[in-house]
C-alpha positions as CSV (number, residue, x, y, z in Angstrom):
1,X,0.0,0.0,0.0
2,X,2.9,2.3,1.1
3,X,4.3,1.8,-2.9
4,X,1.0,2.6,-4.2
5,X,1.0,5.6,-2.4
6,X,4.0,6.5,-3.4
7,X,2.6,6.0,-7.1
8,X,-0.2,8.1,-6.6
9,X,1.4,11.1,-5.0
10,X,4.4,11.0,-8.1
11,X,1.3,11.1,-10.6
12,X,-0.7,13.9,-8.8
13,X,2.3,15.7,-8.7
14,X,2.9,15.9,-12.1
15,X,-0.8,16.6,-12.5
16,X,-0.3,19.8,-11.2
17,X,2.5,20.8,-13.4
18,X,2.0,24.0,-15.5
19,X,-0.3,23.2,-18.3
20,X,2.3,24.0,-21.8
21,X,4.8,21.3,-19.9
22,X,1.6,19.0,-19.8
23,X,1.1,19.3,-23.2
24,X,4.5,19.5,-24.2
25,X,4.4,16.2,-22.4
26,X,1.0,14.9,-24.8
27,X,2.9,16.2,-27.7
28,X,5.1,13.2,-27.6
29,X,2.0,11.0,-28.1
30,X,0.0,10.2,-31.1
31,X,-3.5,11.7,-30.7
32,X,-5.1,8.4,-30.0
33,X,-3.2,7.7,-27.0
34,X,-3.1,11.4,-26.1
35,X,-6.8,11.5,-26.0
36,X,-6.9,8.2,-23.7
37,X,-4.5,9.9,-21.1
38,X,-6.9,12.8,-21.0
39,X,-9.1,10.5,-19.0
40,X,-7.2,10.4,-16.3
41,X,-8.2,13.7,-14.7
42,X,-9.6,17.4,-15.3
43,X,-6.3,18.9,-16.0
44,X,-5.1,16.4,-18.5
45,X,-8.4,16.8,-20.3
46,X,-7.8,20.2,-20.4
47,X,-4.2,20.1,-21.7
48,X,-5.1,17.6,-24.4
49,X,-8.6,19.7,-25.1
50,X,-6.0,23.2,-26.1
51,X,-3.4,20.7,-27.6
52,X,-2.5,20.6,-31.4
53,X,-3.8,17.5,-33.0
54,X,-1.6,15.3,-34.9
55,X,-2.3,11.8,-36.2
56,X,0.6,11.1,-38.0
57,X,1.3,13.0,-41.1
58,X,2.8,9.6,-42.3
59,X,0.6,7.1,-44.2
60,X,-1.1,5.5,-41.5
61,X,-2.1,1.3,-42.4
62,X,-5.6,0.7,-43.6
63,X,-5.8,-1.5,-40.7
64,X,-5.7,1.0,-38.3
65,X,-7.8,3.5,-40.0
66,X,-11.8,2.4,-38.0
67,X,-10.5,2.9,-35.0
68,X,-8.5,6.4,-35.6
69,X,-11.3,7.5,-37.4
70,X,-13.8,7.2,-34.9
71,X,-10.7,8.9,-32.3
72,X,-11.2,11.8,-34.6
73,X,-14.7,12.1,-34.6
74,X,-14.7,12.4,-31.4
75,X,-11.7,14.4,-31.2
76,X,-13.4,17.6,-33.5
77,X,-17.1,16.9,-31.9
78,X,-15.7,17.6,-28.5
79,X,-13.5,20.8,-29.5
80,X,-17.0,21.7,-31.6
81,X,-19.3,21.3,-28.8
82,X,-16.9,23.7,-26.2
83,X,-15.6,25.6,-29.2
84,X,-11.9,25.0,-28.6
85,X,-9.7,26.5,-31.0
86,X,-7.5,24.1,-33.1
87,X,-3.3,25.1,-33.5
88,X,-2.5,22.5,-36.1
89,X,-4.0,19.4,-37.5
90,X,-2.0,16.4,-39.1
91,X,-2.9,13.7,-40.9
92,X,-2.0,11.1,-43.4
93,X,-4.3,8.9,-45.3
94,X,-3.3,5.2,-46.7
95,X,-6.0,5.6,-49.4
96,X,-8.4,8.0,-51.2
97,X,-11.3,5.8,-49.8
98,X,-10.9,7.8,-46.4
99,X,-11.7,10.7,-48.0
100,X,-15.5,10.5,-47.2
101,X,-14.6,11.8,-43.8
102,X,-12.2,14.0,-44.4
103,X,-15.1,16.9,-46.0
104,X,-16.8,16.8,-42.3
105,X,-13.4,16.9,-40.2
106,X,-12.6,20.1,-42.7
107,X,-15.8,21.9,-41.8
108,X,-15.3,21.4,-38.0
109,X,-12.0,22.6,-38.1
110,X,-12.8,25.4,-40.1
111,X,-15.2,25.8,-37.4
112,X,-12.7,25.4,-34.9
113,X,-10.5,28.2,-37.0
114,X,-7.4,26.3,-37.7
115,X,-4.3,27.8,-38.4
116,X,-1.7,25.1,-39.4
117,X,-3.3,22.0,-41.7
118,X,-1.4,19.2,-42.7
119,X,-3.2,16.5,-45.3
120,X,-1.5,13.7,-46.8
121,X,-3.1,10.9,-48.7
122,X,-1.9,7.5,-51.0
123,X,-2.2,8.5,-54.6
124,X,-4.4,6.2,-56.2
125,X,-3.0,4.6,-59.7
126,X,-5.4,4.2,-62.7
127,X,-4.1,2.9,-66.2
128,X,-0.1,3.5,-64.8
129,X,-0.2,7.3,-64.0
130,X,-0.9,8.9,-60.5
131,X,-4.3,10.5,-59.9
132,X,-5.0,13.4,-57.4
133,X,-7.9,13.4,-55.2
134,X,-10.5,15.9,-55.0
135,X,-9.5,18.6,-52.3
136,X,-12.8,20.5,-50.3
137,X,-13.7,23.5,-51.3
138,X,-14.5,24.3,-47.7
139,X,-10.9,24.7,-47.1
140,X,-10.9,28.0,-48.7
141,X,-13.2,29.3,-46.2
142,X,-10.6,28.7,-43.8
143,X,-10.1,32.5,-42.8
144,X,-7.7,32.0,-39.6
145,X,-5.4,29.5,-41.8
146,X,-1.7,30.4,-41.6
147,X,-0.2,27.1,-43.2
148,X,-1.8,24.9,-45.5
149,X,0.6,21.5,-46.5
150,X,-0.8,19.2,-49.0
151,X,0.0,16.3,-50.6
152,X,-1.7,13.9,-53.2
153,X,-4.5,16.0,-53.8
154,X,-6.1,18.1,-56.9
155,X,-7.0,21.6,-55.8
156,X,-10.3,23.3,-57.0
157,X,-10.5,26.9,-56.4
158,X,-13.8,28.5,-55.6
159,X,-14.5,30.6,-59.0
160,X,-12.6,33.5,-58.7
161,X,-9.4,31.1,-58.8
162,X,-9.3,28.0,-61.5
163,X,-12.1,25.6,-61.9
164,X,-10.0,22.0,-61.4
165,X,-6.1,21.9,-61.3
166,X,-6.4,19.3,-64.5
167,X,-8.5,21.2,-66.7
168,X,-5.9,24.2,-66.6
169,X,-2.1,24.7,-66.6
170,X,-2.5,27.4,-64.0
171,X,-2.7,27.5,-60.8
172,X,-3.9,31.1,-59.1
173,X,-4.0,32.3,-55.2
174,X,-6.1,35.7,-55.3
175,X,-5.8,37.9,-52.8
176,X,-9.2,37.1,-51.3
177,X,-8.6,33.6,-50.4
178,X,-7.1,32.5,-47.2
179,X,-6.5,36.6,-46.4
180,X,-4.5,34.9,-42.8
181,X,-1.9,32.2,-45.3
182,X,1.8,32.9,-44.2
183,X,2.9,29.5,-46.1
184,X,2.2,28.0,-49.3
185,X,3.7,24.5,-50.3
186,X,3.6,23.5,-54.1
187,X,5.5,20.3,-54.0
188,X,5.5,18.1,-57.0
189,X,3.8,20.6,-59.4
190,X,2.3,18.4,-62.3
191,X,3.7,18.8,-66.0
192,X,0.5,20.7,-66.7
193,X,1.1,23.8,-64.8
194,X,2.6,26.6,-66.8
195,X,2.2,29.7,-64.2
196,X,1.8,30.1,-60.6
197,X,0.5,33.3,-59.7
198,X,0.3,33.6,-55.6
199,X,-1.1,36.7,-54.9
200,X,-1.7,36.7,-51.2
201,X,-0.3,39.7,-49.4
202,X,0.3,38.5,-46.0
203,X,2.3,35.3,-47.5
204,X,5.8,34.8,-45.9
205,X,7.2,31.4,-46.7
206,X,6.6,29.7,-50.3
207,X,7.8,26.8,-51.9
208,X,7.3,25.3,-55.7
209,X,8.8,22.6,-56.5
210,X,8.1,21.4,-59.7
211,X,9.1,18.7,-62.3
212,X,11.9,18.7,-64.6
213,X,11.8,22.5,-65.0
214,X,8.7,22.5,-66.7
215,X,7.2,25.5,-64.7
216,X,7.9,28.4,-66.7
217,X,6.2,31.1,-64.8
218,X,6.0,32.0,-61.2
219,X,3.8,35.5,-60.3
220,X,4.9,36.4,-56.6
221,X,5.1,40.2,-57.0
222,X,2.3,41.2,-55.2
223,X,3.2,38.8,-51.7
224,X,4.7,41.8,-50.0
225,X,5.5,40.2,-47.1
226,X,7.3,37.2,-48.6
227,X,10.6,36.8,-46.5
228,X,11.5,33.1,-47.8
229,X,11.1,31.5,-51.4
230,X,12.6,28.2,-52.7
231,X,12.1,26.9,-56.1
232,X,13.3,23.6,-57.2
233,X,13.8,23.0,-61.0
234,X,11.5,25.9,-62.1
235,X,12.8,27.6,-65.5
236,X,14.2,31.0,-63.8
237,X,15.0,33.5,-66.5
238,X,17.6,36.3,-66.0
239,X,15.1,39.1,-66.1
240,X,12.6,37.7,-63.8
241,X,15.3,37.0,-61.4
242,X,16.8,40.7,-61.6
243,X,13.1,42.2,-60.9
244,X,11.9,40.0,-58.4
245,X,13.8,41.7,-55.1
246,X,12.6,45.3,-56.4
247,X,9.0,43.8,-56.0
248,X,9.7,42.0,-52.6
249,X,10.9,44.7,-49.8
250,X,11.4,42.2,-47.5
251,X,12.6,39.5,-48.8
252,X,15.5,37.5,-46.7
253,X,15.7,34.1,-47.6
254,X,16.2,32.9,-51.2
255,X,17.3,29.3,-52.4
256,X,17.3,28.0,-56.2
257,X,17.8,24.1,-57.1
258,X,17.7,23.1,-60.9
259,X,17.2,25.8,-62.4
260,X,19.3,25.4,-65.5
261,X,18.0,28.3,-67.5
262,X,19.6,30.8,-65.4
263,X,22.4,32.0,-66.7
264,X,23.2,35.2,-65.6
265,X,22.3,35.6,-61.3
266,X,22.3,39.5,-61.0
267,X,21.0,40.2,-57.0
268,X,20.7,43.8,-55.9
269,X,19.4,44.2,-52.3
270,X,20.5,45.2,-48.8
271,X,17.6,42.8,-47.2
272,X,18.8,39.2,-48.7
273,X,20.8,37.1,-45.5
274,X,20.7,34.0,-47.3
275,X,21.3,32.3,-50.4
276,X,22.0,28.6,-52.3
277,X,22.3,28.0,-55.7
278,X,22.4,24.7,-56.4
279,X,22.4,22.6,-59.5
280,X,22.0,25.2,-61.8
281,X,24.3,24.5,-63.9
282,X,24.2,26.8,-66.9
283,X,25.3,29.6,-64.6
284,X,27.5,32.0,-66.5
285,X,28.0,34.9,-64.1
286,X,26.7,35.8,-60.5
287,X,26.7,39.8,-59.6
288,X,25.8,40.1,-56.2
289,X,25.3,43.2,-54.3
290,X,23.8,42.1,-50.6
291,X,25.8,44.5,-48.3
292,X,24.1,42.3,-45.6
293,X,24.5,38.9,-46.6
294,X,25.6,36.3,-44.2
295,X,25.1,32.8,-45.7
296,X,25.6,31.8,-49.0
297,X,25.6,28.0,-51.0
298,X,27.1,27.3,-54.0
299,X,26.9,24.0,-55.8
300,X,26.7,24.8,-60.0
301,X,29.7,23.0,-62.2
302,X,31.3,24.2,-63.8
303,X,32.5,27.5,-61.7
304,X,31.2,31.1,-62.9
305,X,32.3,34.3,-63.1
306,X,31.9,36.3,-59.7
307,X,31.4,39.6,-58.7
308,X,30.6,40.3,-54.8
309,X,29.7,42.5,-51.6
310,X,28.6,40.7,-48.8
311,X,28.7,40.9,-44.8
312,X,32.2,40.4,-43.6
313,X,30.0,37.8,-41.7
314,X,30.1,35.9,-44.1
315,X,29.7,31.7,-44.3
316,X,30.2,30.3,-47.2
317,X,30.2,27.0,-48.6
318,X,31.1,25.6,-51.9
319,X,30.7,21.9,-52.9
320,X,33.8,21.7,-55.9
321,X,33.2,19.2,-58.6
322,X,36.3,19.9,-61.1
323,X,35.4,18.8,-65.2
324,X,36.9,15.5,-65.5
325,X,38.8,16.8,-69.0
326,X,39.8,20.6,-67.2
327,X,43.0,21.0,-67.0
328,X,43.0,24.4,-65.6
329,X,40.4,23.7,-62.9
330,X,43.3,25.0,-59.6
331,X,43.5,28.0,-61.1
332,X,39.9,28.9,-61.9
333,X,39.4,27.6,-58.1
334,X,42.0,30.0,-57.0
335,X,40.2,33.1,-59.0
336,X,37.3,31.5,-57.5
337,X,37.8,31.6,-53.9
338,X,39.1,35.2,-54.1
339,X,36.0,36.8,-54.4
340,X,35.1,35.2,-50.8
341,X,38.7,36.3,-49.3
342,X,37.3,38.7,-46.5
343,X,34.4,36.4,-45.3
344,X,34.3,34.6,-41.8
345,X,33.8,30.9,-42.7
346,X,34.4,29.0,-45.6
347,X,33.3,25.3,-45.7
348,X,34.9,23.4,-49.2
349,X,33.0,19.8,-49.8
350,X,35.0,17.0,-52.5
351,X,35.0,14.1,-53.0
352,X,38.5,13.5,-53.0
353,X,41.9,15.4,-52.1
354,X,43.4,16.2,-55.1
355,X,40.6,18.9,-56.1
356,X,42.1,21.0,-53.3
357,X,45.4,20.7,-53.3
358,X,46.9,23.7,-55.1
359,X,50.2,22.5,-56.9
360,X,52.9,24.4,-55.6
361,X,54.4,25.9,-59.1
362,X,50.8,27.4,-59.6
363,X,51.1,29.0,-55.9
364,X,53.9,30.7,-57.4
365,X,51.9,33.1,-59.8
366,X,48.9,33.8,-57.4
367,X,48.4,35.1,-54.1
368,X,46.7,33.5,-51.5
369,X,43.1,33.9,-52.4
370,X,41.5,33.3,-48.7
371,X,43.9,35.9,-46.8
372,X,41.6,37.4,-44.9
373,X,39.1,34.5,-43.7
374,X,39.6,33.0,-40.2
375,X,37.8,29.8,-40.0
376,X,38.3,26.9,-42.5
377,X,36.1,23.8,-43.0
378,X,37.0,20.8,-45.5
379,X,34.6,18.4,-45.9
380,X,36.9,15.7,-47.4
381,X,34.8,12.2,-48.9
382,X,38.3,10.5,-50.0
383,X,42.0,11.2,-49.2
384,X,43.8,8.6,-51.0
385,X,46.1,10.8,-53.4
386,X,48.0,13.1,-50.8
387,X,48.9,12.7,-47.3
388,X,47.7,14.2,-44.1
389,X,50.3,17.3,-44.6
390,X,49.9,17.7,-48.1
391,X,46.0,19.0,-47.9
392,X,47.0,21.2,-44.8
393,X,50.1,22.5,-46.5
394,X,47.5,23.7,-49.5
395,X,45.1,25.0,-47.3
396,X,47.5,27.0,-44.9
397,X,48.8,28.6,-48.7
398,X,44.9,29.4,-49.2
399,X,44.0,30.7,-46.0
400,X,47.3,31.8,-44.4
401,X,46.4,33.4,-41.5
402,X,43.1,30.5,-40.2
403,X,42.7,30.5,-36.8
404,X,41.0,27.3,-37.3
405,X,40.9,24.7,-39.6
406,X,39.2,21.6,-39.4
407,X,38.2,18.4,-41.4
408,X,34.9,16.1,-42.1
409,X,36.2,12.5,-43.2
410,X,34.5,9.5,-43.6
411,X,37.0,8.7,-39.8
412,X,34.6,9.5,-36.8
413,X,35.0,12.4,-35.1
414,X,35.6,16.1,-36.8
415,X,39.8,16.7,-36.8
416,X,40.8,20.1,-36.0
417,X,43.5,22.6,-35.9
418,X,43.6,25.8,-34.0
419,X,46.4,28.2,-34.7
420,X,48.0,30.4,-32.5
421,X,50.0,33.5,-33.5
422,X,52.3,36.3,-31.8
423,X,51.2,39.4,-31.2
424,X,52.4,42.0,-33.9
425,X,54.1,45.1,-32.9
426,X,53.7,48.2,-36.0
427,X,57.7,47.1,-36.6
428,X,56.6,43.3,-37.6
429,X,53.2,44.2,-39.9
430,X,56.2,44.6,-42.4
431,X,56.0,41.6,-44.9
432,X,58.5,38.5,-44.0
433,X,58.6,37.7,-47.9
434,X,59.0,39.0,-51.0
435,X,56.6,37.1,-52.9
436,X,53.6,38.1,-50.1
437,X,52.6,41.2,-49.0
438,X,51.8,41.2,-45.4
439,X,53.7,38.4,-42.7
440,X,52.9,34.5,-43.6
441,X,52.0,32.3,-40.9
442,X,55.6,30.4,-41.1
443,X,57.1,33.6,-39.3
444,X,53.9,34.5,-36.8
445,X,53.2,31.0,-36.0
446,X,53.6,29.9,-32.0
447,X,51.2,27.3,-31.0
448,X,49.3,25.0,-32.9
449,X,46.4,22.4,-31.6
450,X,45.6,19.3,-32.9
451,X,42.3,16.9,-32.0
452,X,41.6,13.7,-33.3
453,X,44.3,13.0,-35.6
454,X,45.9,9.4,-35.2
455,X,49.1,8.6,-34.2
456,X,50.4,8.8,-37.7
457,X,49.3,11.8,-38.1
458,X,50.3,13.8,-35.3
459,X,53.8,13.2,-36.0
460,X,53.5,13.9,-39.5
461,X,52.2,17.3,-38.3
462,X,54.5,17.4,-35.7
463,X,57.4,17.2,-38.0
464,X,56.0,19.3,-40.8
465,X,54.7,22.5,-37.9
466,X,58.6,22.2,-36.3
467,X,59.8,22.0,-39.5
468,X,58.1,25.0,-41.3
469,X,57.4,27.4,-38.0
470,X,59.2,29.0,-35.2
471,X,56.5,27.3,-32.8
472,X,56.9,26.6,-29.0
473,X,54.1,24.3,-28.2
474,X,52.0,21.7,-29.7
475,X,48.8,20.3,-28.3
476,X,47.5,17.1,-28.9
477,X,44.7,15.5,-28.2
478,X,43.7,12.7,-26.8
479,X,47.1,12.4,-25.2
480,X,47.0,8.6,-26.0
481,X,49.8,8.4,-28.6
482,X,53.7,8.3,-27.6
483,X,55.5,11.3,-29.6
């Protein structure tokens, strides 16, 4: 009795918790077994009755469907009857023969004033090609919606959009439907849409991602308050890209993936903070002025042309892919890298060493392109062509001054180097050699650490640092190797 006490007095303690931990608590729990522990007293009713309702957005199995749907009926009926307001809503379907049930649980939460809906549902396959399912009108008279995700179903606009989403290649967002939508998702965009024109001012976040670049136009002019747009394998032209910041006044957060006819990125704003480009690989020339950028992403083969103001917070990363027949490829990644030389971080992904180690007769006719950035990344897939001192030799030549350089390898663990350098007097900012024109790090250089490098390797460096450098200390860790 004394243990079942102790039970008791552990569960009524938690019971009186504040109610957001209590439902932080539910939110771990899949809404049927959510809505069971609601049984247990007032207070958890009342923490699952204000909770977010989420069934799974994955494709739940057919065989589980009666009793979840009748979990959901009485889910909605009850936030109905006491008119509790619904967050978020998440479902996924295993088939389109659900959908009976899924017109009535849209009304309710229409009723209920949802603000973040999530629908998924199995597309059904007639004759070998995907069909979409019918998607409620209702939902457009969703006025409090802020995020609307779908997936598997064909839209039908009320009449002042587009009638069916199969009947025409376009698909339109007026300004009078869902006044309250921050998000829009197009994922998947069938080959018969031709424009997407969103024209819903309070939008912030929108996606398209479409199908072997067969979207060819995208209206977003009128979303003033769009802060974040991603398009995957839409057909970008050059002068659609070069208006569409002096439409957007806000806009922060811009990422492009596939879009092969771009050929020319021009990007004039003082708002933009972030920015990939990635597989869009008919890239001639990028012209960026974004005083106040602070991340950018670059993965287009063959390299472009650059031209480039950005934050001197800069992070940059580049994933390098050299033409396997370019025999010029170090010293178009030289040119490269010095447009970047005053940013902060600079992450370089390959898939093997060779593509960034500089031949030293090349080193010769260029200067260090990276002089001014303090924090090196190298995400290295293969090092089989070049040992441990050869890649940091090239990169110390890139970046001569790092204060930190470090290394992702298929080895666990991330192997770094932090560099430590004298303080300079006005006597010693004089340059050491003639071929640079401020001091290299082989004259400034006192203390280097090293972390998880094997035994090999830590006397490699050891040799090569001692060697190359007036240090007095090395650090190595773990201390588990006998130097």
């Amino acid at each position: 009795m004394e243990g079942r006490s102790d039970v008791d007095a552990a569960a009524d303690r938690i019971s009186k918790l504040p109610e957001p931990i209590l439902q932080h608590i539910l939110s771990f729990l899949l809404a049927k077994d959510a809505a069971q522990m609601s049984t247990l007293s007032k207070v958890w009713d009342s923490a699952w009755n204000s909770l977010s309702s989420n069934f799974g957005d994955k494709f739940l199995k057919s065989k589980d469907m009666p009793k979840l749907v009748n979990v959901v009926n009485q889910t909605l009926a009850n936030r109905q009857k006491h008119k509790i307001s619904m967050q978020k809503f998440s479902l996924g379907l295993p088939h389109h023969r659900w959908l009976s049930y899924v017109d009535d649980w849209i009304k309710i939460l229409i009723a209920c004033n949802i603000k973040e809906l999530n629908l998924r549902v199995s597309r059904p396959i007639y004759e070998g090609k995907l069909e979409y399912n019918s998607l409620p009108e209702a939902i457009f008279a969703a006025k409090a919606l802020n995020v609307l995700r779908l997936d598997g179903f064909k839209i039908e606009l009320p009449s002042n959009g587009i009638k069916t989403l199969m009947d025409l290649p376009v698909f339109k967002l007026g300004d009078t439907s869902l006044p309250k939508l921050k998000k829009v998702n197009l994922e998947f965009c069938p080959f018969v849409f031709q424009l997407v024109d969103i024209a819903a001012i309070n939008l912030e976040d929108h996606k398209i991602y479409s199908l072997y670049g067969n979207l060819k136009v995208v209206k977003i002019t009128a979303c003033k308050a769009l802060k974040t747009l991603y398009l995957n394998c839409v057909a970008v032209t050059d002068e659609w890209l070069e208006s569409l910041f002096s439409s957007l006044p806000i806009f922060e957060i811009f990422k492009l993936f596939g879009c092969e006819t771009l050929k020319n990125m021009k990007i004039t704003s003082d708002r933009l903070k972030w920015l990939m480009a990635s597989r869009c690989d008919n890239l001639i020339a990028v012209e960026l002025d974004t005083p106040n950028l602070i991340k950018f992403q670059y993965n287009c083969h063959p390299l472009s042309t650059f031209k480039l103001k950005a934050s001197i917070l800069l992070e940059a990363s580049f994933c390098l892919t050299p033409e396997a027949d370019d025999n010029h490829w170090h010293s178009k990644l030289t040119k490269f890298l010095a447009n970047f030389n005053h940013s902060k971080v600079i992450e370089l992904s390959c898939h093997c060493d060779r593509v960034i180690v500089i031949p030293k007769d090349l080193r010769e006719n260029f200067l260090p392109p990276l002089y001014g950035t303090n924090i090196l990344q190298v995400n290295l897939q293969n090092q089989s062509n070049y040992s441990v001192v050869d890649v940091i030799d090239s990169m110390l030549w890139i970046s001569p001054h790092l204060g930190t350089l470090s290394f992702i390898t298929r080895a666990p663990g991330l192997k770094t180097l932090k560099f430590i350098y004298e303080d300079a007097s006005d006597d010693d900012e004089k340059p050491c050699c003639a071929s640079l024109p401020w001091k290299c790090w082989r004259h400034v250089l006192k203390k280097v650490k090293l972390q998880n490098f094997t035994c090999m390797e830590q006397q490699e460096l050891r040799n090569y640092f001692f060697a190359n450098a007036d240090i007095s200390e090395m650090v190595v860790i773990p201390l588990d190797c006998s130097l």
